[in-house]
C-alpha positions in Angstrom: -13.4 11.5 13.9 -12.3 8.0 13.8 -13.6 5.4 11.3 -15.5 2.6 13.4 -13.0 -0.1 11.8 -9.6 2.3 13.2 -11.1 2.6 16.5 -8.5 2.1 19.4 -8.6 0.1 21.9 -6.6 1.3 25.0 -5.9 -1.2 27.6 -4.0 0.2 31.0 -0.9 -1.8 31.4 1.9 -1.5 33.6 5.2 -1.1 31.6 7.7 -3.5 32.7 11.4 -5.2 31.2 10.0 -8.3 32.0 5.9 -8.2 31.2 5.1 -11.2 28.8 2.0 -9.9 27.0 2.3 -6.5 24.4 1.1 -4.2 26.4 -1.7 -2.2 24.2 -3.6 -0.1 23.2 -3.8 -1.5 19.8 -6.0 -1.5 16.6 -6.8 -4.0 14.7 -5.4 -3.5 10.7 -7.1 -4.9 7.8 -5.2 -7.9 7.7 -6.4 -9.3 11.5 -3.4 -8.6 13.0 -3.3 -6.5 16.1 -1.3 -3.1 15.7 0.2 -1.3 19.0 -0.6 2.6 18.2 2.4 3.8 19.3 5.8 3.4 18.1 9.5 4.0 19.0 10.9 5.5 16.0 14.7 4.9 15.2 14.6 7.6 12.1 14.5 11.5 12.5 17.6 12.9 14.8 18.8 8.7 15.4 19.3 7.8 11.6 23.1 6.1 11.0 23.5 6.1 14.8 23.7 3.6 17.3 20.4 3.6 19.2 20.7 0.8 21.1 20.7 2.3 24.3 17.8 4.2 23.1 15.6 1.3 22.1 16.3 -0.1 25.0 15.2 2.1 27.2 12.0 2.5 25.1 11.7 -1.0 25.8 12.0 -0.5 29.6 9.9 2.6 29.9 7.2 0.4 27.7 7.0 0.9 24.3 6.3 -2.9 22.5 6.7 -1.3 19.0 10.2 -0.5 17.5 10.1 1.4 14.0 13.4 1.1 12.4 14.1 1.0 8.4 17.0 -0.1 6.4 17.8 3.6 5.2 18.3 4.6 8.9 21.0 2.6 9.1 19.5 1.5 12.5 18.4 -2.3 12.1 21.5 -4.3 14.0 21.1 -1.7 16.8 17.7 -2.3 17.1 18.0 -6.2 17.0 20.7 -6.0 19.8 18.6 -3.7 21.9 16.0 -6.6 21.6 18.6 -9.2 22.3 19.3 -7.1 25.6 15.9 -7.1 26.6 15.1 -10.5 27.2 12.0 -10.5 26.3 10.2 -13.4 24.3 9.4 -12.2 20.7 5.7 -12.3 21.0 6.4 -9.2 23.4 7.3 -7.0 20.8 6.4 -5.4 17.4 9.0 -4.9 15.0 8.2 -2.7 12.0 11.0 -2.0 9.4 10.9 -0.9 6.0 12.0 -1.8 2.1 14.7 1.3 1.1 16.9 -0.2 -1.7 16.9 -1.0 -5.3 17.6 -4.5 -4.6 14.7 -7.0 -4.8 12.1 -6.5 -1.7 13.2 -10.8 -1.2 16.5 -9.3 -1.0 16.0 -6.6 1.0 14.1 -7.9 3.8 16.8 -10.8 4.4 19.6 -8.5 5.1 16.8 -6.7 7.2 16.1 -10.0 9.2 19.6 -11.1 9.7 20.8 -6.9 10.4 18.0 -7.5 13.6 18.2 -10.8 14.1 14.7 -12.5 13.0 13.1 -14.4 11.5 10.1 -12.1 10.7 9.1 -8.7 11.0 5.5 -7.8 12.3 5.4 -5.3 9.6 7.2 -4.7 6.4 6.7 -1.5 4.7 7.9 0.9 1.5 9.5 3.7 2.5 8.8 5.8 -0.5 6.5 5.0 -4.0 9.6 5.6 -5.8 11.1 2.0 -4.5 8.6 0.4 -6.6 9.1 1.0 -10.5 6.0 -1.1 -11.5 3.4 -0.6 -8.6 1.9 -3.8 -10.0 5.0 -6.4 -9.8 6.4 -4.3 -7.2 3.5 -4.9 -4.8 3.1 -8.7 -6.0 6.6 -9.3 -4.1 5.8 -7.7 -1.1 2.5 -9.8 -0.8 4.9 -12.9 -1.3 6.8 -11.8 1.3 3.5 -11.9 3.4 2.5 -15.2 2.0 5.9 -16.7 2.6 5.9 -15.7 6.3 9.0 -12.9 6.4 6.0 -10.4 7.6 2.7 -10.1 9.3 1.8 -7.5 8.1 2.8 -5.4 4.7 2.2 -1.3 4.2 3.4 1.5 2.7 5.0 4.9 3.9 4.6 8.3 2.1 2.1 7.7 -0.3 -0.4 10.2 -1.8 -3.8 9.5 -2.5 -3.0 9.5 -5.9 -0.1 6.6 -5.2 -2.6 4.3 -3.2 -5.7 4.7 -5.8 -2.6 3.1 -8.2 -1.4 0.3 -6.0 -5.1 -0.1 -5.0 -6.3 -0.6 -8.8 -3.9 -4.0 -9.0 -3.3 -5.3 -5.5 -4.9 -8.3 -4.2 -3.3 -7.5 -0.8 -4.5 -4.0 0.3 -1.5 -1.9 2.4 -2.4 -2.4 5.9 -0.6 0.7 6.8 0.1 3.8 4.9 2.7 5.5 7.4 3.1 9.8 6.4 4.1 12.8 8.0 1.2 14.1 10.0 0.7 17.1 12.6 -2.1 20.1 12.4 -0.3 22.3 10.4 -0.9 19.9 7.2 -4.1 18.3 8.9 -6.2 20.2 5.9 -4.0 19.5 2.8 -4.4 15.2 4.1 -7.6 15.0 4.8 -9.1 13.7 1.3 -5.8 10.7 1.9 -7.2 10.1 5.4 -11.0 9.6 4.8 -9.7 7.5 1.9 -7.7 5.3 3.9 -10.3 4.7 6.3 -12.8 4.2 3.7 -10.2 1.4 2.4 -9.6 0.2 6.2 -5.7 1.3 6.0 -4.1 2.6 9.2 -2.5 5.9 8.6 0.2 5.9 10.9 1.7 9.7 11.9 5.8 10.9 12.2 6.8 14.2 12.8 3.6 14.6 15.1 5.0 17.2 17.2 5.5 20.0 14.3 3.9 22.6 16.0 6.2 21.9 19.2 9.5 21.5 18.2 9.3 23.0 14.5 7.1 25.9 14.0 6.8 26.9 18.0 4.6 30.2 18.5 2.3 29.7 15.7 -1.5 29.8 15.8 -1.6 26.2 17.2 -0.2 26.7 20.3 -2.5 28.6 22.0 -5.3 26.4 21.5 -2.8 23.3 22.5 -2.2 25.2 25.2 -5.4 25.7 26.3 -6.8 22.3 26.0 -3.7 21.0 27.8 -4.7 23.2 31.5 -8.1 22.2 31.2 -7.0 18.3 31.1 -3.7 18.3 33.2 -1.9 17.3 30.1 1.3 18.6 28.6 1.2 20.4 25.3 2.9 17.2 23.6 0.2 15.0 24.7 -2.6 16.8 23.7 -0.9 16.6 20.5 -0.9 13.1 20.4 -4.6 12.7 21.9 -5.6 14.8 18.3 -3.6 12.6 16.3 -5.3 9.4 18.1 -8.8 11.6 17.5 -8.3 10.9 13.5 -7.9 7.5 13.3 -3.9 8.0 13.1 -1.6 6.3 14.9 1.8 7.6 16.1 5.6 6.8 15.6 7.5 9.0 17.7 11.2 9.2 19.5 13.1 10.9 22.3 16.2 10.3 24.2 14.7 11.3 27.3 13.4 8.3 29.1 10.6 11.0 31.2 9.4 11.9 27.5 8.9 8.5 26.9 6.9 7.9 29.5 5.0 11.5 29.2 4.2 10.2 25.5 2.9 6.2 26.7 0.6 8.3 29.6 -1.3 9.8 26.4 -3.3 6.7 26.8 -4.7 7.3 29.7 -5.5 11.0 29.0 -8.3 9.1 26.3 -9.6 7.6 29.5 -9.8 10.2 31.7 -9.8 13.4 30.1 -10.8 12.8 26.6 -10.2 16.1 24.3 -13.6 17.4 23.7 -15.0 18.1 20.0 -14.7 22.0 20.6 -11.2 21.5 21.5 -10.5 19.3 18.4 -12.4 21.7 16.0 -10.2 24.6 17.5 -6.8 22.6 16.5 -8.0 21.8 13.3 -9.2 25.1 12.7 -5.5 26.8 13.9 -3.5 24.1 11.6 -5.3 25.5 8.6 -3.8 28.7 9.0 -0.5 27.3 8.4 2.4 28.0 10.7 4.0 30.8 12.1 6.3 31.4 9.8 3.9 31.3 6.6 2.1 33.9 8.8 4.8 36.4 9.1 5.2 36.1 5.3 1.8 36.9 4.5 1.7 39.6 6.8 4.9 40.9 5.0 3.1 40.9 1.8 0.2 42.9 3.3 2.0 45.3 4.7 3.8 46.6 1.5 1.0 45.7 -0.2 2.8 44.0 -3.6 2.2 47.0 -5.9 4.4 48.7 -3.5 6.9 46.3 -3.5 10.2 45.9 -4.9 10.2 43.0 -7.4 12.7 41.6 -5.6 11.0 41.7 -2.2 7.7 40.0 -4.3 9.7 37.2 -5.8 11.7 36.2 -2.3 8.4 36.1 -0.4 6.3 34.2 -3.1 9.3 31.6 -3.1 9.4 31.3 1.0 5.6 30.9 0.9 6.3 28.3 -1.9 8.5 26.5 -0.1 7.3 26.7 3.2 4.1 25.1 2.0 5.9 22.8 0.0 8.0 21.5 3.3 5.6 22.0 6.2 2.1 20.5 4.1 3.3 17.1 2.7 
């Protein structure tokens, strides 16, 4: 369950173009600054195109945080889609992310002026790689921090073993550690989630929605199922409502301006029909038995029984189990 520091705060608000205040719920990070717990996400299916009609609308249907990056390509879309809005900076939360082999100085200048700010709320690494030398490499960012370019400064795709490194020099812990997260790899992240809240870092989820529009008739989806006609929910925001049950918040996307709204109502579902702890259990429970697709594998193997098998038939499941695990776990 959730740390007692990660604990969200869900406040009902009524999503509107021209509200003043960012709308919430929100947690607070490690740093003081408040965090909306649910992002727009400019990456996945919307990387190098232009999503300003899509932020926009985000905007409208009331999501106050944008999560673009400077590999998606997406930044100056994202900084017109704000320009659009009309609404006064304080009424939004802008997370982007470091993604070149120029300086992080560098780097989140051509962000600022690509969107049009003078700071981001958050300023993350996109991947450990970025930084050669953990040690000098964090050092800038918490300049950048210092110097006023971002509120807030995080990381994206780290390991456990990655943020025990940066961890060992940093004066400046990540406020954010932002990773691919859904129940089917729920098991193989838990050690880097009690970690991070141990440390007070929010773990921030993508690719949530694994089980849904990935790996579809796997062992998840009946549970999901289940626990969404007992609430009233949809399947999608069930998944979310587990997510928010770990201490994790969510970055998500959609073109569909009815999604958008399906995914803000998962709020209220915390209110009013709060997943219960059996229900959680039996998610976390299906996840670990990996999805469908590992299944029918491992069924393959059974069935032939591997002493039975042709070594070619042995060899091409071990490497689909391989890489399956590989893909769908981290």
């Amino acid at each position: 369950m959730m740390s007692s520091d990660l604990k969200f705060k869900f406040n009902h608000f009524s999503p509107s173009r021209l509200c003043s205040a960012m709308p919430s719920g929100t947690a607070t990070l490690n740093d003081g600054n408040e965090f909306p717990i649910i992002a727009f996400g400019t990456g996945s299916t919307m990387k190098f195109k232009d999503v300003t009609d899509y932020v926009g609308q985000a905007i409208e249907s009331g999501f106050s945080h944008i999560d673009t990056a400077q590999h998606y390509q997406t930044e100056s879309y994202v900084g017109l889609a704000i320009k659009e809005s009309g609404l006064p900076r304080s009424s939004l939360y802008i997370t982007t992310k470091y993604g070149s082999g120029e300086s992080p100085q560098w780097a989140i200048q051509q962000s600022l002026n690509k969107i049009g700010l003078s700071y981001v709320d958050l300023y993350l690494v996109h991947f450990p790689y970025l930084l050669s030398d953990f040690e000098s490499g964090w050092q800038e960012f918490e300049k950048l921090k210092k110097d006023g370019l971002t509120r807030s400064i995080g990381v994206s795709n780290f390991t456990l073993e990655d943020l025990q490194k940066l961890l060992k020099t940093a004066v400046t812990k990540p406020a954010v550690n932002q990773i691919r997260f859904h129940p089917y790899n729920y098991a193989s992240h838990k050690t880097l989630l009690e970690y991070c809240a141990k440390q007070n870092i929010m773990v921030e989820a993508f690719g949530s929605l694994n089980s849904i529009t990935q790996n579809p008739g796997g062992p998840v989806d009946a549970v999901v199922n289940a626990a969404a006609k007992r609430v009233g929910a949809t399947p999608n925001q069930v998944i979310f409502s587990w997510v928010g049950s770990k201490g994790v918040a969510i970055v998500t996307t959609s073109r569909s301006k009815e999604r958008l709204q399906e995914y803000l109502a998962v709020e209220d579902l915390h209110h009013e029909a709060p997943l219960t702890a059996e229900e959680i259990a039996a998610i976390d429970e299906a996840g670990a038995k990996g999805p469908p697709s590992q299944l029918v594998v491992a069924r393959l193997a059974m069935q032939h029984r591997f002493e039975k098998s042709s070594p070619f038939i042995i060899w091409l499941a071990i490497a689909i189990m391989f890489g399956l695990a590989t893909f769908f776990m981290f």
